[in-house]
C-alpha positions in Angstrom: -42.0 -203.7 -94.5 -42.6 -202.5 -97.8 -39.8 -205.1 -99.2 -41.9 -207.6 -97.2 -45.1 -206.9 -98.9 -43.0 -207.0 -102.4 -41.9 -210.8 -101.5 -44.9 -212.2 -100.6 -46.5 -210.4 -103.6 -43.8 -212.7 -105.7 -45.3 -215.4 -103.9 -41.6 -215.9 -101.3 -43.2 -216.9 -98.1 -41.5 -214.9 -95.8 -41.9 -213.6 -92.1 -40.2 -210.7 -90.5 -39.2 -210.4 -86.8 -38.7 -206.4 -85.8 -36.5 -206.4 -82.6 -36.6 -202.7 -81.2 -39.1 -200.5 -79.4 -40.2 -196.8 -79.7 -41.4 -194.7 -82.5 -40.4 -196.4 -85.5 -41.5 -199.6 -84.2 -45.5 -198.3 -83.7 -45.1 -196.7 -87.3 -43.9 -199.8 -88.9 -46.3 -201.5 -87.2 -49.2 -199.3 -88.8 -47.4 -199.7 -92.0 -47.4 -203.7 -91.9 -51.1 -203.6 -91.5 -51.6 -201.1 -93.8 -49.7 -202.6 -96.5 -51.6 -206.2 -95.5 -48.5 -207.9 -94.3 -49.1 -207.5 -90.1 -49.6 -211.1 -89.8 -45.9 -212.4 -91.1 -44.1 -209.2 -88.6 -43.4 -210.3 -85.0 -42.7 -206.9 -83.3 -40.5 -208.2 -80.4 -40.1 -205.2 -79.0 -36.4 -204.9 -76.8 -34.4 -208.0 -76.3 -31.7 -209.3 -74.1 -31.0 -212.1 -76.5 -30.6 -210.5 -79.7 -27.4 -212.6 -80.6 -29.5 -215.5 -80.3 -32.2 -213.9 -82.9 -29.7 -212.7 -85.2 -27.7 -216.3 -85.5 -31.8 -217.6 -86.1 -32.7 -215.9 -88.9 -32.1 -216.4 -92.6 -31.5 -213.0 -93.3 -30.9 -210.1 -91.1 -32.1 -207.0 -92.7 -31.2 -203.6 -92.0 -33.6 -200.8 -93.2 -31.9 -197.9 -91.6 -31.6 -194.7 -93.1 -28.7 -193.5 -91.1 -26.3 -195.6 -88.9 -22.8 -193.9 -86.8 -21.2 -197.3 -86.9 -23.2 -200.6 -88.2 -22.5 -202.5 -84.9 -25.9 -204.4 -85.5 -24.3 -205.7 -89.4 -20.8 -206.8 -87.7 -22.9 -208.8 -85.1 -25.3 -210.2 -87.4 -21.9 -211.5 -89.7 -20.4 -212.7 -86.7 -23.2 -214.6 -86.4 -22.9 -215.8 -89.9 -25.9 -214.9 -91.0 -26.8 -213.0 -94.6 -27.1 -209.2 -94.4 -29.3 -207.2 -97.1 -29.1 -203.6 -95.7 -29.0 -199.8 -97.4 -25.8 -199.0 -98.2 -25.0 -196.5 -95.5 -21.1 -194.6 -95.5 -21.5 -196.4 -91.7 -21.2 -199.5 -92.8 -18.3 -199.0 -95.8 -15.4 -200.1 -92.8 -16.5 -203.7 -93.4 -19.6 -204.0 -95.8 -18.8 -204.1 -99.3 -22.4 -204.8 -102.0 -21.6 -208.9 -102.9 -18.5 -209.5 -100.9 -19.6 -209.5 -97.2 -23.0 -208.0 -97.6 -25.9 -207.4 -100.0 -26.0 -203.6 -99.7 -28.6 -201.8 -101.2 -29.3 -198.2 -102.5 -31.1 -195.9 -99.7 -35.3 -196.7 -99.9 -35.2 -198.8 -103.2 -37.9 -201.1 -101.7 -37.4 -203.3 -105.1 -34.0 -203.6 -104.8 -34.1 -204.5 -101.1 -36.9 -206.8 -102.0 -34.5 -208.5 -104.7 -31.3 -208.5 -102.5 -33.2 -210.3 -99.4 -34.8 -212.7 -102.4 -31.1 -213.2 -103.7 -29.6 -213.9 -100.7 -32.1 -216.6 -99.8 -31.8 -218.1 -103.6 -28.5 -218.3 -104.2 -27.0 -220.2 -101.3 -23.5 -220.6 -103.1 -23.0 -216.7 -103.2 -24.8 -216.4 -100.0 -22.5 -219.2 -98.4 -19.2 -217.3 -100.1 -20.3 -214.0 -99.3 -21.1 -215.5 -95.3 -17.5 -216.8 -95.1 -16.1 -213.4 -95.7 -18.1 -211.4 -94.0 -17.2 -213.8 -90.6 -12.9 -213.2 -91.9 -13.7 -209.1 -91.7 -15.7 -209.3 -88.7 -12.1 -210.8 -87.1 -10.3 -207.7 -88.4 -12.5 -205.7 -86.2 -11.9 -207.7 -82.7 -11.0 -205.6 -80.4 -7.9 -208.0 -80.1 -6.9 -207.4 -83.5 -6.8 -204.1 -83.7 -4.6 -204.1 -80.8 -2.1 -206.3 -82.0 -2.3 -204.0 -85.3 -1.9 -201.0 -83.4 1.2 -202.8 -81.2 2.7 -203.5 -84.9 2.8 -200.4 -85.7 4.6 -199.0 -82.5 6.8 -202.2 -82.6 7.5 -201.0 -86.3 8.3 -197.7 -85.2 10.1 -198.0 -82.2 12.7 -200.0 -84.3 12.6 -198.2 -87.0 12.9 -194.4 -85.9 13.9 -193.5 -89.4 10.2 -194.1 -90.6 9.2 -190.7 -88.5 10.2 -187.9 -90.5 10.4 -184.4 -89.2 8.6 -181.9 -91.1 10.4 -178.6 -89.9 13.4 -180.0 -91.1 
Protein backbone atom coordinates (compact mmCIF):
# COMPACT_ATOMS: atom_id res chain seq x y z
CA UNK A 1 0.00 0.00 0.00
CA UNK A 2 2.71 2.22 0.85
CA UNK A 3 4.35 1.49 -2.82
CA UNK A 4 0.89 2.41 -4.02
CA UNK A 5 0.72 5.78 -2.37
CA UNK A 6 4.50 6.33 -3.81
CA UNK A 7 3.12 5.75 -7.49
CA UNK A 8 0.34 7.83 -7.54
CA UNK A 9 2.40 10.47 -5.77
CA UNK A 10 4.72 10.21 -9.22
CA UNK A 11 1.61 10.77 -10.78
CA UNK A 12 1.38 6.56 -12.29
CA UNK A 13 -2.28 5.92 -12.12
CA UNK A 14 -2.48 2.81 -10.67
CA UNK A 15 -5.11 0.54 -8.71
CA UNK A 16 -4.45 -2.36 -6.52
CA UNK A 17 -6.66 -5.44 -6.10
CA UNK A 18 -5.86 -7.25 -2.45
CA UNK A 19 -7.10 -10.94 -2.79
CA UNK A 20 -7.00 -12.51 0.83
CA UNK A 21 -8.93 -12.21 3.99
CA UNK A 22 -8.05 -12.02 7.78
CA UNK A 23 -5.84 -9.80 9.74
CA UNK A 24 -3.53 -8.34 7.43
CA UNK A 25 -6.24 -7.64 5.07
CA UNK A 26 -8.33 -5.16 7.79
CA UNK A 27 -4.81 -3.60 8.64
CA UNK A 28 -3.95 -2.90 5.15
CA UNK A 29 -7.14 -1.73 4.66
CA UNK A 30 -6.71 0.96 7.62
CA UNK A 31 -3.36 1.70 6.11
CA UNK A 32 -4.88 2.47 2.46
CA UNK A 33 -7.10 5.01 4.03
CA UNK A 34 -4.67 6.28 6.15
CA UNK A 35 -2.16 6.81 3.61
CA UNK A 36 -5.15 8.42 1.20
CA UNK A 37 -4.97 5.71 -1.35
CA UNK A 38 -8.38 3.46 -0.15
CA UNK A 39 -10.21 4.43 -3.21
CA UNK A 40 -7.63 2.66 -5.97
CA UNK A 41 -7.55 -0.86 -3.38
CA UNK A 42 -10.32 -3.35 -4.12
CA UNK A 43 -10.08 -5.70 -1.04
CA UNK A 44 -11.60 -8.87 -2.67
CA UNK A 45 -11.43 -10.65 0.22
CA UNK A 46 -11.09 -14.89 -0.62
CA UNK A 47 -11.43 -16.02 -4.12
CA UNK A 48 -12.18 -19.23 -6.07
CA UNK A 49 -10.88 -17.63 -9.22
CA UNK A 50 -7.69 -16.32 -8.40
CA UNK A 51 -5.95 -17.69 -11.61
CA UNK A 52 -8.35 -15.72 -13.47
CA UNK A 53 -7.14 -12.38 -11.40
CA UNK A 54 -3.64 -13.11 -11.56
CA UNK A 55 -3.63 -13.68 -15.61
CA UNK A 56 -5.81 -9.93 -15.36
CA UNK A 57 -3.54 -7.88 -13.81
CA UNK A 58 -0.45 -5.94 -15.04
CA UNK A 59 1.50 -6.70 -12.25
CA UNK A 60 1.19 -9.15 -9.57
CA UNK A 61 2.80 -7.91 -6.50
CA UNK A 62 3.92 -9.76 -3.61
CA UNK A 63 4.49 -7.79 -0.34
CA UNK A 64 5.21 -10.69 1.86
CA UNK A 65 7.55 -10.70 4.54
CA UNK A 66 8.00 -14.37 4.84
CA UNK A 67 6.84 -17.08 2.32
CA UNK A 68 7.71 -21.46 2.87
CA UNK A 69 7.41 -21.80 -0.88
CA UNK A 70 6.27 -18.76 -3.32
CA UNK A 71 3.41 -20.98 -4.91
CA UNK A 72 1.41 -17.62 -5.45
CA UNK A 73 4.86 -16.08 -7.76
CA UNK A 74 5.00 -19.60 -9.82
CA UNK A 75 1.17 -19.18 -10.50
CA UNK A 76 1.21 -15.63 -11.20
CA UNK A 77 4.39 -16.52 -14.07
CA UNK A 78 2.39 -19.22 -15.28
CA UNK A 79 0.10 -16.89 -15.84
CA UNK A 80 2.56 -14.69 -17.64
CA UNK A 81 2.12 -11.91 -15.82
CA UNK A 82 5.08 -9.46 -14.27
CA UNK A 83 6.00 -10.19 -10.63
CA UNK A 84 7.62 -7.23 -8.37
CA UNK A 85 7.90 -9.04 -4.91
CA UNK A 86 10.58 -8.88 -1.79
CA UNK A 87 13.20 -10.99 -2.33
CA UNK A 88 12.34 -13.80 0.07
CA UNK A 89 15.12 -17.17 0.33
CA UNK A 90 11.36 -18.83 -0.66
CA UNK A 91 11.30 -17.69 -3.82
CA UNK A 92 15.32 -18.17 -4.85
CA UNK A 93 14.16 -21.95 -6.54
CA UNK A 94 12.78 -19.99 -9.46
CA UNK A 95 12.90 -16.17 -8.90
CA UNK A 96 16.01 -14.52 -9.86
CA UNK A 97 15.95 -9.95 -9.46
CA UNK A 98 15.69 -9.13 -13.64
CA UNK A 99 15.54 -12.56 -15.08
CA UNK A 100 12.11 -14.03 -14.09
CA UNK A 101 11.11 -11.54 -11.57
CA UNK A 102 11.64 -7.99 -10.27
CA UNK A 103 12.69 -8.95 -6.67
CA UNK A 104 13.09 -6.44 -4.30
CA UNK A 105 14.90 -5.93 -0.87
CA UNK A 106 12.54 -6.70 2.30
CA UNK A 107 10.20 -3.25 3.12
CA UNK A 108 12.10 -0.87 0.66
CA UNK A 109 8.69 0.79 -0.17
CA UNK A 110 10.91 2.95 -2.89
CA UNK A 111 12.34 0.26 -4.44
CA UNK A 112 9.07 -1.76 -4.69
CA UNK A 113 7.51 1.37 -5.83
CA UNK A 114 10.33 1.61 -8.71
CA UNK A 115 10.27 -2.16 -9.58
CA UNK A 116 6.30 -2.24 -10.08
CA UNK A 117 6.90 1.36 -12.10
CA UNK A 118 9.69 -0.55 -14.13
CA UNK A 119 7.95 -3.40 -14.85
CA UNK A 120 5.02 -1.41 -16.30
CA UNK A 121 7.63 0.97 -18.33
CA UNK A 122 9.73 -1.11 -19.80
CA UNK A 123 7.68 -3.64 -21.71
CA UNK A 124 10.82 -5.02 -23.63
CA UNK A 125 12.50 -6.22 -20.33
CA UNK A 126 9.16 -6.87 -18.84
CA UNK A 127 8.18 -8.98 -22.06
CA UNK A 128 11.86 -10.87 -21.85
CA UNK A 129 11.80 -11.24 -18.24
CA UNK A 130 7.80 -12.79 -18.79
CA UNK A 131 9.12 -15.36 -21.29
CA UNK A 132 11.47 -16.76 -18.85
CA UNK A 133 9.77 -16.80 -16.01
CA UNK A 134 6.82 -19.01 -18.06
CA UNK A 135 10.28 -21.60 -19.32
CA UNK A 136 11.14 -21.98 -15.26
CA UNK A 137 7.71 -22.27 -14.22
CA UNK A 138 7.86 -25.72 -16.67
CA UNK A 139 10.81 -26.89 -14.72
CA UNK A 140 8.68 -27.04 -11.73
CA UNK A 141 5.60 -29.21 -13.31
CA UNK A 142 4.96 -31.76 -11.37
CA UNK A 143 5.61 -33.79 -14.70
CA UNK A 144 9.03 -32.56 -15.04
CA UNK A 145 10.33 -33.19 -12.13
CA UNK A 146 9.23 -36.67 -12.44
CA UNK A 147 10.73 -37.40 -15.68
CA UNK A 148 14.00 -35.67 -13.94
CA UNK A 149 13.77 -37.80 -11.05
CA UNK A 150 13.10 -41.08 -13.56
CA UNK A 151 16.51 -39.86 -15.34
CA UNK A 152 18.29 -40.05 -12.61
CA UNK A 153 17.27 -43.70 -11.55
CA UNK A 154 17.39 -44.61 -15.30
CA UNK A 155 21.00 -43.15 -15.04
CA UNK A 156 21.72 -45.15 -12.14
CA UNK A 157 20.23 -48.27 -12.62
CA UNK A 158 22.55 -48.48 -15.78
CA UNK A 159 25.26 -47.10 -14.48
CA UNK A 160 25.89 -48.86 -11.00
CA UNK A 161 29.41 -47.69 -10.99
CA UNK A 162 28.12 -44.01 -10.35
CA UNK A 163 27.20 -45.28 -6.62
CA UNK A 164 30.19 -45.37 -4.65
CA UNK A 165 30.53 -47.12 -1.41
CA UNK A 166 31.89 -45.13 1.32
CA UNK A 167 32.99 -47.89 3.83
CA UNK A 168 35.10 -49.15 1.27
Amino acid sequence: VEALARLRVLARPVSLLYVGDGQLSAETSAKARRLGVGEPVGFLGEREDVTTLLAAGDVVVRASEAEGFGLTLLEAMAARTPVVAFDLAGYRGFAAHRVTARLVPCFDTEAFADAIDDALESTDETAAIVARAAEEVDRHRPERRAETIAGIYDRVAHRPETLTSRQG
